[in-house]
C-alpha positions in Angstrom: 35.2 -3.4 -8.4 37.1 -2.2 -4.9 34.1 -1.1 -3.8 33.2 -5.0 -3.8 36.3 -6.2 -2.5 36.6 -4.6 0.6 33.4 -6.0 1.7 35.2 -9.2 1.6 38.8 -7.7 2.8 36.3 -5.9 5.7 34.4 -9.4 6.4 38.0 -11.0 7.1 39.3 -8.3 9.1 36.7 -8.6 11.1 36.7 -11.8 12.3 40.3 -12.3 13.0 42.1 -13.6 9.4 45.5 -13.4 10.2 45.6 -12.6 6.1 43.2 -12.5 2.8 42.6 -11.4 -0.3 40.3 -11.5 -3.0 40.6 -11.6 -6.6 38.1 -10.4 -9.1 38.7 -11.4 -12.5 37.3 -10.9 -15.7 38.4 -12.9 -18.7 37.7 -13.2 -22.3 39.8 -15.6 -24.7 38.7 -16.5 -28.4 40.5 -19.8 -29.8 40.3 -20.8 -33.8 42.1 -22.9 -36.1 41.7 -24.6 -38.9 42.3 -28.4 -40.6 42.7 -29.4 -44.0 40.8 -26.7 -45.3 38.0 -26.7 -42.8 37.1 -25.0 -39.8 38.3 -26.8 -37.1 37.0 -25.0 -33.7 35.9 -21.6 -33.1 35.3 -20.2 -29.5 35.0 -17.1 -28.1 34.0 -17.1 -23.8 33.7 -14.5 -21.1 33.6 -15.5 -17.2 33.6 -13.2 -14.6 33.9 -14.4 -10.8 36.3 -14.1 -8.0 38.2 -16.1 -5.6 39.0 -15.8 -1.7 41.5 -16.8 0.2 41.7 -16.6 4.3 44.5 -17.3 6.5 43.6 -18.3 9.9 46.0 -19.6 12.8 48.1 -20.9 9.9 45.5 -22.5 7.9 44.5 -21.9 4.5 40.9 -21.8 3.0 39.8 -20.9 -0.1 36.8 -20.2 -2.1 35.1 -18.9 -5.2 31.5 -17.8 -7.2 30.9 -16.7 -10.1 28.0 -14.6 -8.9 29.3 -10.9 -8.6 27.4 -9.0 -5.8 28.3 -8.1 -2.2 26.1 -10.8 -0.2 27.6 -13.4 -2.2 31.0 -11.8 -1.6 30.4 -11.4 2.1 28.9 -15.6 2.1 31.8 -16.8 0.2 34.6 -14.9 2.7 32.8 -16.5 5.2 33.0 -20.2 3.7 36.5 -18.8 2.7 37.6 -18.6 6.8 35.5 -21.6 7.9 37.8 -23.5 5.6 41.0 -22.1 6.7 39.8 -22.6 10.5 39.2 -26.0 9.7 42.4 -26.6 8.3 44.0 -24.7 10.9 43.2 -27.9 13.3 44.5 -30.7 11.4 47.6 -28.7 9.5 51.3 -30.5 10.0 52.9 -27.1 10.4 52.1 -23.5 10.5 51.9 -21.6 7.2 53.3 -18.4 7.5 53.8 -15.3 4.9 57.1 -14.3 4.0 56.8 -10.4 3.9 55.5 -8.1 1.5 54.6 -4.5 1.5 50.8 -3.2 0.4 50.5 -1.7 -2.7 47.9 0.5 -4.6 48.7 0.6 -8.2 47.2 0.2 -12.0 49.1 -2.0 -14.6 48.4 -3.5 -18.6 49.9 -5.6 -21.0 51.6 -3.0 -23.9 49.3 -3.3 -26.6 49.3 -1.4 -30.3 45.9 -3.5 -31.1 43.4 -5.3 -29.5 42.5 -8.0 -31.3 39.3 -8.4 -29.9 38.3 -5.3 -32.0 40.2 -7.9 -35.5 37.0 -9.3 -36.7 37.0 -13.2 -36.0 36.4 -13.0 -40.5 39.7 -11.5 -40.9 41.5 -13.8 -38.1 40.1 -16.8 -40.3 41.0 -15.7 -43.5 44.6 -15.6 -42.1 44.5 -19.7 -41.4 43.0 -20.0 -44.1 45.8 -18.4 -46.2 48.5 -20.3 -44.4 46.6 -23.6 -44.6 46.5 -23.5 -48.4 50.1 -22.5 -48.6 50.4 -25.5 -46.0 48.4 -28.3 -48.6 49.9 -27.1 -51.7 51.5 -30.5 -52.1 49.5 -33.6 -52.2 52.2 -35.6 -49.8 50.8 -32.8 -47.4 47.9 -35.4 -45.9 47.4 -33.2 -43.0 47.5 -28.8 -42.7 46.7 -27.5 -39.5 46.9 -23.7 -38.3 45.7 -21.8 -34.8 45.3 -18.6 -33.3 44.3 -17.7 -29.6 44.2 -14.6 -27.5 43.0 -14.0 -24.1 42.5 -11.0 -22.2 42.7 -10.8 -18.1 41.0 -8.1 -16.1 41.9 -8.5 -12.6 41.3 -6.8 -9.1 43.5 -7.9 -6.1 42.6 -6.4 -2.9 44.2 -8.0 0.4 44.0 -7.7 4.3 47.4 -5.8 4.0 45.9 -3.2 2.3 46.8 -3.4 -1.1 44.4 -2.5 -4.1 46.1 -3.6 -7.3 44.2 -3.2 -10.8 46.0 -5.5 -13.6 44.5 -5.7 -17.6 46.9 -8.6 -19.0 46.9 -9.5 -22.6 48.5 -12.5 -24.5 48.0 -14.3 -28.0 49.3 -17.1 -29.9 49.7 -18.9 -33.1 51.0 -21.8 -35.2 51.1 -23.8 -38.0 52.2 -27.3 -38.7 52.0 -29.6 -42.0 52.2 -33.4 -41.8 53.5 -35.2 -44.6 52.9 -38.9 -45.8 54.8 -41.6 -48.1 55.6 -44.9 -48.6 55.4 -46.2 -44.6 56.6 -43.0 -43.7 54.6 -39.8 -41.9 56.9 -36.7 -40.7 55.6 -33.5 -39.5 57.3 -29.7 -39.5 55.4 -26.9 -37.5 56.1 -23.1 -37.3 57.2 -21.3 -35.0 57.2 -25.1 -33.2 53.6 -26.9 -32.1 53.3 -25.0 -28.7 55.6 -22.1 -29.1 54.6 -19.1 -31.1 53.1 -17.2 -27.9 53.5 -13.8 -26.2 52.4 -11.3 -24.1 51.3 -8.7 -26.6 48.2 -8.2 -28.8 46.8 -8.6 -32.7 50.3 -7.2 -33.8 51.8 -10.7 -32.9 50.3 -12.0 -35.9 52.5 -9.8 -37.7 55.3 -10.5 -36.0 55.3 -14.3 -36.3 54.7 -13.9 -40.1 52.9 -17.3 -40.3 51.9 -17.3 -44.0 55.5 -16.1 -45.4 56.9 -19.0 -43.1 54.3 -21.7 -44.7 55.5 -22.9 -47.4 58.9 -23.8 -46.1 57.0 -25.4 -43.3 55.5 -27.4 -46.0 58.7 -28.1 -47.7 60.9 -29.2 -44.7 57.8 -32.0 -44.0 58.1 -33.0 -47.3 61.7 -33.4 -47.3 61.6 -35.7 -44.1 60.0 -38.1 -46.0 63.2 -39.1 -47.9 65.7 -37.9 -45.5 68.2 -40.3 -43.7 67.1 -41.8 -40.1 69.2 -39.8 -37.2 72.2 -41.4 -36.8 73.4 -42.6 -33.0 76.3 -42.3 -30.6 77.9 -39.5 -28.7 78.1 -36.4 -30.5 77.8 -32.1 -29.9 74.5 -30.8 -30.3 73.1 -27.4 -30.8 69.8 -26.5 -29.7 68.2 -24.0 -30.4 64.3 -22.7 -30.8 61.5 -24.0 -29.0 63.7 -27.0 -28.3 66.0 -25.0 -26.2 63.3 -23.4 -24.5 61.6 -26.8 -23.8 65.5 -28.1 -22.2 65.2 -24.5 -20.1 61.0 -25.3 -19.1 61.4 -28.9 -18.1 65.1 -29.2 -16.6 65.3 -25.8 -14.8 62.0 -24.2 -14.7 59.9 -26.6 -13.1 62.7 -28.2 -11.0 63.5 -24.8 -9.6 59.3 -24.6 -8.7 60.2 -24.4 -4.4 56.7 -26.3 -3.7 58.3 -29.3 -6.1 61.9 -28.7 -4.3 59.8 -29.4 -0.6 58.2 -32.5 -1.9 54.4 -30.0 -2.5 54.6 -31.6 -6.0 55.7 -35.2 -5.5 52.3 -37.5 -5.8 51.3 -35.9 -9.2 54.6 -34.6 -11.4 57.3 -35.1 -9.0 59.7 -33.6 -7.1 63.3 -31.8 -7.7 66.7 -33.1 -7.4 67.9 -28.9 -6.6 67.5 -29.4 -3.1 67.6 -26.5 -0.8 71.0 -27.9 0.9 72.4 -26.8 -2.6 71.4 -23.4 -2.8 74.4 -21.1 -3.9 76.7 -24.4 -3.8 75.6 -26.9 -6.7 77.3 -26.8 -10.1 74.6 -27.2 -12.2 76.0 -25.4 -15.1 79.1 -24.8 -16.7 80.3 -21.0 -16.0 78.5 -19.6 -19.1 75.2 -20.8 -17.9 73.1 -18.1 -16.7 69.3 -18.7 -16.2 67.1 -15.4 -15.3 63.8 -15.2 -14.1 62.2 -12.3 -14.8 58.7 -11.5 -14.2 59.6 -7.8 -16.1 60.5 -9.5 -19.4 59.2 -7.4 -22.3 56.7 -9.7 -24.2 56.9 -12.4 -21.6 53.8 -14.8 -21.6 54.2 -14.4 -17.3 55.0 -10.9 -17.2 53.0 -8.6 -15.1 53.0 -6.1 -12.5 52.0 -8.3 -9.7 51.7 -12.2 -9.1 48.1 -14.0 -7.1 50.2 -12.8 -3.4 50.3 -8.9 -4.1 53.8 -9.6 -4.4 55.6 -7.0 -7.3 57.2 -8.7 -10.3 61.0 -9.6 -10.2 64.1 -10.2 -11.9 66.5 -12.7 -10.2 69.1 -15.5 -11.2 68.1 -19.2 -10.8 71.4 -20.5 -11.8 74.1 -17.4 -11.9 78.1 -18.6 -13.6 76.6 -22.1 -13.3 75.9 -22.0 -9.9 71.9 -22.7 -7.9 71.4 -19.1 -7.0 67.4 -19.3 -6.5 64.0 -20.6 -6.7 60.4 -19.9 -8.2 58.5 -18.9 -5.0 55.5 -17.6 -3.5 55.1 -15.9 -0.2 54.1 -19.2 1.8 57.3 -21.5 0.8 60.1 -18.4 0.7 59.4 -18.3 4.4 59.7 -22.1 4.8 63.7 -21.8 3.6 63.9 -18.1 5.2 63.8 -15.9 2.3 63.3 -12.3 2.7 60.4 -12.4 0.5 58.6 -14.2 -2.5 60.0 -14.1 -5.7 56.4 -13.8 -7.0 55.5 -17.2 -8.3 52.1 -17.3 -7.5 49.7 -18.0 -10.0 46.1 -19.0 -10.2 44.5 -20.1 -14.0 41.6 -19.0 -12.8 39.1 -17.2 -10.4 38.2 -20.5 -9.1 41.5 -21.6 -9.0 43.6 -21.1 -5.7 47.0 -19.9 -6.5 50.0 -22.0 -6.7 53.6 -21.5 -7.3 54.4 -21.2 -11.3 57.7 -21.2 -13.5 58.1 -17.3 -14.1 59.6 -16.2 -17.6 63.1 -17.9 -17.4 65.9 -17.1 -19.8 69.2 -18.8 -21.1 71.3 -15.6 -21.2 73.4 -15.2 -24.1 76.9 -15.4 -24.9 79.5 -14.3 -27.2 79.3 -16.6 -30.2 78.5 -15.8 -33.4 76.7 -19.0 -34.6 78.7 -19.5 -37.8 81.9 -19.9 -35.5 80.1 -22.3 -33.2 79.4 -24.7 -36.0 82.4 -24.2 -37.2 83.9 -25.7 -34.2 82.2 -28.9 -34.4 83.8 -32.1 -35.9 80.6 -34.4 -35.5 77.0 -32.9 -34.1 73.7 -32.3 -34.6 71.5 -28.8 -35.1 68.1 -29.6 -33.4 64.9 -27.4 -33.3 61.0 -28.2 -32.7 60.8 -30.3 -30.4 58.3 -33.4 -30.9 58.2 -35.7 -27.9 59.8 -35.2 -24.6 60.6 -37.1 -20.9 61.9 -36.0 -17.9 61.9 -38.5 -14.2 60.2 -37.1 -11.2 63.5 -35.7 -10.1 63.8 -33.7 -13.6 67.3 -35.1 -13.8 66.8 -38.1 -16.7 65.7 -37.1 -19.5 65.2 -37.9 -23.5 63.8 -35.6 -26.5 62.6 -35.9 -29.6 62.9 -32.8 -32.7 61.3 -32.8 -35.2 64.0 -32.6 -37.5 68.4 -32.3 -37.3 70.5 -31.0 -39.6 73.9 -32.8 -39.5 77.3 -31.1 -38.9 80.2 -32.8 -40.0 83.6 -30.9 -39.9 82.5 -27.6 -38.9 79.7 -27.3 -42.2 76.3 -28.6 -42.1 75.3 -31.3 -44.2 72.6 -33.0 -44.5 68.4 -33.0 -43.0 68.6 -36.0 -40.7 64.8 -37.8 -39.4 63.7 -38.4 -35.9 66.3 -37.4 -33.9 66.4 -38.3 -30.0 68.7 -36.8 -27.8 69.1 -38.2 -23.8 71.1 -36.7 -20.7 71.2 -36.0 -17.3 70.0 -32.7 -16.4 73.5 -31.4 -14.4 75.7 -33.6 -16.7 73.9 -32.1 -19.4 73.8 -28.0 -18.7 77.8 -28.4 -17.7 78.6 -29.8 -21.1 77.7 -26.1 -22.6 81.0 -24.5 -23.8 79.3 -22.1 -26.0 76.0 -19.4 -26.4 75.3 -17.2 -29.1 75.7 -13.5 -28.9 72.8 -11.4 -27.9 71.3 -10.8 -31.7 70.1 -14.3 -31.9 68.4 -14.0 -28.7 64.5 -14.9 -28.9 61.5 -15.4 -27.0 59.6 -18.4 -27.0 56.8 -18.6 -25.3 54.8 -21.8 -23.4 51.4 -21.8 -23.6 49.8 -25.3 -22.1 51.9 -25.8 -18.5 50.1 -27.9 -16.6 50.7 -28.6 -12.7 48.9 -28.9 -9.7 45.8 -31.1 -8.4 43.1 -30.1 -9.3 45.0 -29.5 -12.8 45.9 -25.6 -13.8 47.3 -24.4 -17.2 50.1 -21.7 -16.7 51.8 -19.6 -19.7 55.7 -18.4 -20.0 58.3 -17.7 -22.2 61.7 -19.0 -22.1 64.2 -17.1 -24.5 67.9 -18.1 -25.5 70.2 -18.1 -27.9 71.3 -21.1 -29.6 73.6 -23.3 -27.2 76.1 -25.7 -27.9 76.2 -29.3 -25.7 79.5 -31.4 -26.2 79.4 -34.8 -25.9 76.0 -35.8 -25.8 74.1 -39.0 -26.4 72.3 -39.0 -29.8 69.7 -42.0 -31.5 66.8 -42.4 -33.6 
């Protein structure tokens, strides 16, 4: 496949690109699930194209085929650096690369089984199992259960000089049960609707153990049905799950994207209100909050050797004793704020897709607490997990989720199952309320698996692991 990509890495050089690269990628990913005892989708594709970018007198261009051969390689560089010459002559301001050095290297995904060599028969007898452990209850009106994988083969070549091989491998799966009674429908999903997703391969199945966690699934929809409404008014949460790694995506990961921070965002999703005035100044945590993007994280749904730049994967603090320490960047907006280099951020969802900046793994880091002991140090809260609805303002500062389900804490104990719980805050109010994070042993990844930025739109996948966290004073309703 290098042999091919110089041709397009020559073709640039050659006619003056002040920088490009090319990106050959190979992909297969298989989706299934199953609904109410029937087979609900079943898919299994392979593409193979590539994409090229040119950088010329500060203009970008960008283009892709899917037609694999060295004339079409050679033609699309060249439609490639027409682009980025047009652009060059109508751009508002230079684009320039922060720094970066060339790399030749080879790196995968750690895998103990492919699971494109699982038979797609034994895959669905799996959902099948869990969805009949799911319907085992006629209040169950709904059962629904999913499995994905995808694997990436990917050759980066650049103008630099860097010849990086990459095979990345992720997976996923979930279940969820809906319940129905008298005016009343509640749902309960496992591991949560989105979140049961890592970097890893068939072996994940095992690890999420999907048909032992069924029929309490099952059970906690059921007992929705009859439990008490969520009651309101200002109380201590704790979060934990995919609900805490939804507070960490929405409230720090994408308002710490650098394209969102310098208004690249704004006319789609928004921008940020971590402006880069309040870089290593801005309180937005209390002193245990310590947020860590890492590009290195075992498992991680963004982990890999190299990001769409070339640029090697990283480990750095957004948010360090509760203060901004950093951003998620690529090489073209670190320069615009002076960074030494890119954090490796850069992302594409596709060969066809030019890359963008993209949340990187990010991690609450954990504390001290042993979980018993933060409960017991609540007079009046809330335990919340799953999340079911959420909302965040184009500044990612105002926002309001819904779980799935609470379980009341009332004197230090925990009660009762509550229904429909909401919880609302402002994002810096909110993240400086945290007095306490469990120790290290309840840390977990969670992974997100349908991020979606950018115009034209691009799915992105990342994890987000934590510990439960505690929130005091928080505003609660139904």
């Amino acid at each position: 496949m290098f042999t091919l990509a110089r041709k397009a890495v020559e073709m640039l050089e050659s006619r003056k690109a002040e920088f490009g690269d090319i990106r050959i990628i190979e992909e297969r990913s298989q989706e299934m699930s199953v609904k109410s005892s029937r087979l609900s989708s079943l898919s299994d594709n392979v593409s193979l194209g590539f994409g090229i970018r040119a950088l010329y007198k500060g203009g970008w261009g960008f283009a892709s085929s899917s037609e694999l051969n060295a004339r079409e390689i050679e033609r699309t560089a060249s439609l490639a650096l027409e682009i980025a010459k047009a652009s060059s002559e109508i751009k508002n301001k230079r684009t320039t690369l922060a720094p970066e050095p060339a790399y030749k290297d080879v790196w995968q995904t750690p895998v103990l089984k492919d699971p494109f060599s699982v038979p797609v028969e034994e895959k669905l007898n799996t959902l099948f199992a869990v969805d009949r452990i799911l319907a085992a209850d006629k209040r169950i009106k709904s059962s629904f259960s999913r499995m994905f994988f995808v694997k990436t083969r990917k050759w980066y070549a650049s103008t630099a000089g860097s010849e990086i091989e990459q095979a990345l491998v992720c997976g996923g799966a979930a279940c969820k049960a809906m319940a129905a009674g008298k005016n009343e429908v509640q749902q309960k999903s496992y591991p949560g609707e989105y979140s049961g997703a890592l970097s890893m391969g068939y072996e994940l199945i095992d690890y999420l153990k999907l048909t032992e966690n069924a029929g309490k699934t099952r059970e906690e929809a059921i007992a929705l049905l009859t439990a008490p409404q969520c009651p309101s008014g200002e109380m201590d949460i704790i979060l934990s799950g995919d609900q805490l790694a939804l507070q960490i995506h929405e409230s720090a990961g994408h308002a710490s994207e650098l394209d969102r921070v310098l208004g690249y965002e704004e006319s789609y999703a928004g921008s940020s209100f971590l402006t880069t005035e309040k870089l290593g100044k801005f309180k937005y945590g209390s002193e245990i909050v310590n947020l860590v993007a890492d590009g290195t994280l075992p498992g991680g749904l963004a982990t890999q050797g190299y990001d769409d730049d070339g640029v090697r994967s990283q480990r750095w603090h957004i948010v360090k004793n509760g203060v901004l320490s950093g951003y998620m960047t690529n090489r073209e907006f670190a320069k615009e704020i002076d960074m030494d280099r890119s954090r490796a951020c850069n992302r594409a969802d596709s060969f066809s897709s030019i890359p963008i900046t993209r949340i990187c793994n990010l991690s609450l880091m954990p504390g001290s607490w042993e979980y018993a002991d933060m409960i017991k140090g609540v007079k009046r809260g809330i335990i919340l997990e799953n999340n079911k609805s959420w909302s965040i303002d184009q500044k990612r500062l105002n926002f309001q989720f819904g779980c799935e389900s609470g379980r009341l804490v009332e004197n230090g104990k925990v009660t009762k199952l509550v229904k429909n719980p909401v919880y609302q805050g402002i994002t810096p109010q909110f993240w400086n309320s945290c007095d306490a994070i469990a120790s290290h042993k309840y840390w977990k990844l969670h992974g997100v698996s349908n991020c979606g930025k950018g115009q034209p739109g691009q799915l992105a996948r990342m994890c987000h692991a934590s510990s439960p966290a505690r929130f005091r004073k928080v505003r609660v309703c139904m």
